[in-house]
C-alpha positions, 0 to 999 in steps of 0.5 A: 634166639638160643634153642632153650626146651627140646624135647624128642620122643621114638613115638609118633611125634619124634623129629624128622627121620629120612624118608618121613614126612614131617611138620614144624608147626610154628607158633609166635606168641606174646604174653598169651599164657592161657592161649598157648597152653590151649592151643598146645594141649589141642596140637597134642591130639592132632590126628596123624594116622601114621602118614606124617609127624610133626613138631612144635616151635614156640617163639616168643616175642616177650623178652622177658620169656613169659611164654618158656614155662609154659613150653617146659612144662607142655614138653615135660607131660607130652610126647611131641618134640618141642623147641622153645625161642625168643626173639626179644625186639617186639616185631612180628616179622622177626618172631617169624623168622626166628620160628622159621629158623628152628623148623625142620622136616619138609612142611612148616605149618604157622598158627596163632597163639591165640587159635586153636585147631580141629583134630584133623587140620594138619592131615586136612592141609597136608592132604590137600598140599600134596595132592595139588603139589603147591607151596602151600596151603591156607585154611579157615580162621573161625570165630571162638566166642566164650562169651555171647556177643552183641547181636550187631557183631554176629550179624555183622560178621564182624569176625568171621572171615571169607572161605573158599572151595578147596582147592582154589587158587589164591591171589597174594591179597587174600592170604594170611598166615593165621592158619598155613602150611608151606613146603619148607624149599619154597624158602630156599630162594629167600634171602629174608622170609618175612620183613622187618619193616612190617613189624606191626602188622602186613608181613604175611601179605608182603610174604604171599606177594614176593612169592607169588611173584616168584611163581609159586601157588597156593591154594585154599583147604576148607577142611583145615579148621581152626578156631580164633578166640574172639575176646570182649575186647575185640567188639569195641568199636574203637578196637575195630577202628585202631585195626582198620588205620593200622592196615591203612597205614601197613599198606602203604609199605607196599610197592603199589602205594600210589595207586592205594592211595589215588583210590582212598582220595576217591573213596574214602569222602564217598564212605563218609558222606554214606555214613550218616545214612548207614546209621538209619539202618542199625550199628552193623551196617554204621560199623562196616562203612566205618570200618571201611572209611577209616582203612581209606582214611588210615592210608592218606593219614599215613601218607602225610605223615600224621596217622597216629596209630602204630599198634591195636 
């Protein structure tokens, strides 16, 4: 929680100053060294063209400070201004708001530990924010492989997530906070950003809901790219099925629960019935009618009280 590494530049990428638009760029992260330092070096070459600069706060959510090493020395060889902090209780929504806490200028823009972006993504979602005068903006999440997976994955699209024309508007169930930028007064009415009870997981949905209801929009930016590392052990089938009962079980922190719910006792027999048939037609199809099973499962489990998922 104390501000640890800062580290201010009269270059590009100094703190804000008046009349200047300026981007904290905050980043959680968890015992992801190799990732971060990644990610940190590729921010570094971040395109600003003299319309912006930007910052970075790093978070880390392990309390035994992994990630401040890593933040001292990014900070020691660079010019950009960085803020390293640590929440120590392991909670996502808490190491969001703590992020939050340090950001300055007018835009916040969020990004995982373990992606990273194109050289032009934050003028891309800077862009397209100020022309569309929205809260925020939300861009691609592409698959990084460093390894060639299984056909059935790339077939299945397993890792790959929708895109949208630039410029759409989003409803709360498509939004994430992988990759987004946020007008920094849109929070300003917000007595708790992100919520703790959605420590594992759910907390950006809860967030673009509240707002949403708050009547503030956003839209989509497909030129704001970033990259995700999809590790081996991401393929695992059971991965995929621990991922799909925890969003099951999140979900029923929502408001709309019981309608969730009246759904997946409807649904969730029908995909089990279909799944002995999907499997004649090869593991992807098999795979994504589990999937889609056990988010439906996921939920009744957790409504009784029995799912036993709590992490991935």
């Amino acid at each position: 929680m104390d501000k640890v590494v800062e580290k201010r530049d009269s270059r590009t990428n100094r703190g804000p100053r008046a009349g200047e638009r300026h981007i904290s760029v905050c980043i959680c992260t968890f015992r992801r060294p190799d990732l971060l330092r990644r990610l940190l070096e590729r921010l570094e070459q971040q395109q600003t063209n003299g319309q912006f600069t930007f910052s970075v706060v790093v978070t880390d959510n392990d309390s035994a400070r992994s990630a401040q090493h890593i933040a001292a020395e990014f900070a020691a060889g660079n010019r950009i201004a960085v803020t390293y902090s640590c929440e120590a209780r392991r909670n996502i929504a808490l190491a969001r708001n703590e992020s939050l806490s340090h950001a300055e200028g007018d835009f916040v823009a969020f990004i995982d530990d373990d992606e990273f972006p194109r050289d032009g993504w934050l003028a891309a979602m800077l862009e397209v924010c100020e022309e569309c005068q929205v809260a925020g903006v939300l861009g691609p999440v592409r698959p990084h492989f460093e390894e060639q997976p299984p056909r059935w994955i790339i077939d299945g699209r397993f890792c790959e997530r929708p895109e949208y024309r630039t410029g759409r508007v989003m409803n709360w169930e498509e939004c994430r906070t992988g990759n987004f930028l946020l007008r920094r007064r849109t929070l300003d009415r917000l007595q708790q950003v992100f919520n703790p009870i959605f420590g594992s997981g759910g907390e950006d949905k809860d967030f673009f809901m509240r707002m949403m209801h708050l009547g503030h929009v956003f839209v989509w930016c497909n030129e704001g790219v970033v990259h995700e590392t999809v590790p081996r052990e991401r393929w695992k089938r059971s991965y995929m099925v621990k991922r799909a009962m925890l969003r099951g079980r999140n979900i029923l922190k929502h408001p709309g629960r019981i309608r969730l719910v009246v759904r997946s006792l409807i649904a969730g027999p029908v995909y089990l019935m279909v799944l002995p048939f999907a499997l004649m037609f090869g593991q992807g199809v098999f795979m994504k009618y589990c999937i889609k099973f056990f988010d439906h499962a996921g939920r009744i489990l957790a409504l009784l009280g029995l799912n036993p998922v709590r992490e991935r």
